[in-house]
N, C-alpha and C positions, 0 to 999 in steps of 0.2 A: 706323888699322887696319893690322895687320902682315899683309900676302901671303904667304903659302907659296910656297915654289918645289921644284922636284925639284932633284934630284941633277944629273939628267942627263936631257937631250932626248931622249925614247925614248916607248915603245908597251909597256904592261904588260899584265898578265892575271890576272883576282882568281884565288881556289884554285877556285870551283866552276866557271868556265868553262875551268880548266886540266883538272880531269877532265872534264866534257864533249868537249873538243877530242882528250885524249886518249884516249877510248872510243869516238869516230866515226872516227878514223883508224885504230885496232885492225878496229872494223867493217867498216871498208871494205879493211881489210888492206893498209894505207899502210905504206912501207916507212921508214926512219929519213930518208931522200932527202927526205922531203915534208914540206911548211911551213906554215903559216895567210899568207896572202895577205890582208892587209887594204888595201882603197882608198877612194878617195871618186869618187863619177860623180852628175854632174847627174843634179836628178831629183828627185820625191817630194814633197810638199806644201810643204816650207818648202826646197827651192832644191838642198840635197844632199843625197845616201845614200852610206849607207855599206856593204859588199862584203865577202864573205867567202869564199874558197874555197881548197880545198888545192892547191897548187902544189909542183914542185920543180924549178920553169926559174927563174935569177936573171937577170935582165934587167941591162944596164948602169947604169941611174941609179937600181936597188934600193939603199934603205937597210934592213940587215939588224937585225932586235933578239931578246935573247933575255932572258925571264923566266921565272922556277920550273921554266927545263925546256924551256920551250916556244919555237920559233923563229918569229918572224914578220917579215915582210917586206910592204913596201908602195912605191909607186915615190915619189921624192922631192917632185911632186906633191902628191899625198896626203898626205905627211908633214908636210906645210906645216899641213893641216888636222889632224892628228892629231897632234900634237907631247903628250906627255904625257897621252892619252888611255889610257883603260883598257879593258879587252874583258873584259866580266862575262856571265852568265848566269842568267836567272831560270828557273823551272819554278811559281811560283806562279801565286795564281787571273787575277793583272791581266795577265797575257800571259806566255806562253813561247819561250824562244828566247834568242838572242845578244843581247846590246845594246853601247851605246856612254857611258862616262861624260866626256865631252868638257869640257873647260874651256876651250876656245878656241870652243864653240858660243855665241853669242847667243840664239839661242831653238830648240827644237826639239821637232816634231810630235808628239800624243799618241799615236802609234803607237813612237816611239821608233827610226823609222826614217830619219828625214831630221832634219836640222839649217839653220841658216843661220850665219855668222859675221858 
């Protein structure tokens, strides 16, 4: 069985949670300075969660990535857990919101908000 691999060790974003991302920072009148802050913190029924907030402070041990546009940043930490992770977005009936398509997760919660490795 042939593995896929990316490119490159990084943090993506499909197109509909780039418009998402990009209509809540218009809304809240974010200025170009401000970034998607993704992390991971103990927590949540299966061990971790995953974090989302807008940010425009770079920390020292940030690792910075940019997809379609979009800048995101998460601390080297987290990056551990998200290495070629994707950041999508549903609006459909089975839940709405941000999610997480993780390849380095072993199992995670029907809420789609915690993971374990």
């Amino acid at each position: 069985m042939k593995m896929e691999t990316a490119l490159e060790n990084s943090i993506y974003i499909s197109d509909i949670a780039k418009e998402k991302v990009t209509q809540l920072m218009q809304e809240a009148e974010l200025d170009e300075t401000y970034f998607v802050r993704v992390s991971v913190v103990g927590g949540g029924c299966s061990g971790l969660s995953y974090k989302l907030d807008f940010d425009n402070e770079i920390k020292p041990m940030d690792q910075s990535f940019e997809d379609k546009g979009v800048k995101m940043v998460c601390d080297l930490k987290s990056f551990l857990y998200l290495v070629n992770t994707e950041l999508d977005f549903s609006d459909g009936l089975n839940g709405k919101g941000f999610n997480f398509v993780n390849p380095n997760a072993s199992r995670s919660c029907g809420c789609g908000e915690s993971f374990a490795v």
